[in-house]
C-alpha positions in Angstrom: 0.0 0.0 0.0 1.1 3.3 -1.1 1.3 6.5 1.0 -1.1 8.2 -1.0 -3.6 5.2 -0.7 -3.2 5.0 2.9 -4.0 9.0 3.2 -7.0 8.5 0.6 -8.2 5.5 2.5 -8.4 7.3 6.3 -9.9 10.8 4.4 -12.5 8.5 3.0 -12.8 6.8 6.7 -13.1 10.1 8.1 -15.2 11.1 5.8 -17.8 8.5 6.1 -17.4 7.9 10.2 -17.6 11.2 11.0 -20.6 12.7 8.5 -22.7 15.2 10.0 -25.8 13.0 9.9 -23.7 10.0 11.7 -22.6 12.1 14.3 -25.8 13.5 14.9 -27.3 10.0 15.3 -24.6 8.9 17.5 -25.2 11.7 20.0 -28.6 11.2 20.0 -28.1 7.7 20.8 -26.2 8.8 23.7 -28.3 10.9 25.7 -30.7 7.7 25.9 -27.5 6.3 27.7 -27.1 9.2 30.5 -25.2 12.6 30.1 -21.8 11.8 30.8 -21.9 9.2 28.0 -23.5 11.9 26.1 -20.5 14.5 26.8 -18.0 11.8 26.6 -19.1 10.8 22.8 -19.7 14.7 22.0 -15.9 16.0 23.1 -15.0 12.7 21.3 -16.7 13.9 18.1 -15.3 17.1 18.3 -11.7 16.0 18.4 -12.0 13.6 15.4 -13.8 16.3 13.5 -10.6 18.7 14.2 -8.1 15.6 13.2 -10.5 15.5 10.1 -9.5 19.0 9.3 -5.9 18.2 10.4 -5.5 15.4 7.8 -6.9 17.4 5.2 -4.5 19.9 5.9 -1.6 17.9 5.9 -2.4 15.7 2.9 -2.5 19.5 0.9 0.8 20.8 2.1 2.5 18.0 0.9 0.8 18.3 -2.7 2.2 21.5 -2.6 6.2 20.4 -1.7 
C-alpha cells in the first residue's frame, strides 16, 4: 500500500465515520445512555472532526512540496 492510498483510504474513513448525519445519530443515541456518556461521545466527536480538518491539511501541504 502506497502512502497516497493510505491518506485517501483514512480521508474516506473520516469522511464516512464522522458525517454530520452519523454524528448527529450517534449523539442522540447517547443521551438515551445518561449525560456523561453523552458528553463523553460529543468532546469525542469534536476532536475527530478537528483531526478530520488536520488530515486534510496535511495531505495538501505535501501536494504542494
Amino acid at each position: 500500500m502506497s502512502k497516497e492510498e493510505l491518506i485517501n483510504g483514512l480521508k474516506k474513513m473520516y469522511i464516512e465515520f464522522y458525517s454530520i448525519a452519523y454524528t448527529i445519530k450517534r449523539i442522540i443515541r447517547s443521551l438515551k445512555i445518561g449525560i456523561y456518556p453523552f458528553f463523553m461521545i460529543f468532546a469525542r466527536n469534536i476532536v475527530a472532526n478537528m483531526n478530520a480538518r488536520r488530515l486534510f491539511v496535511i495531505k495538501t501541504n505535501t501536494d504542494k512540496n
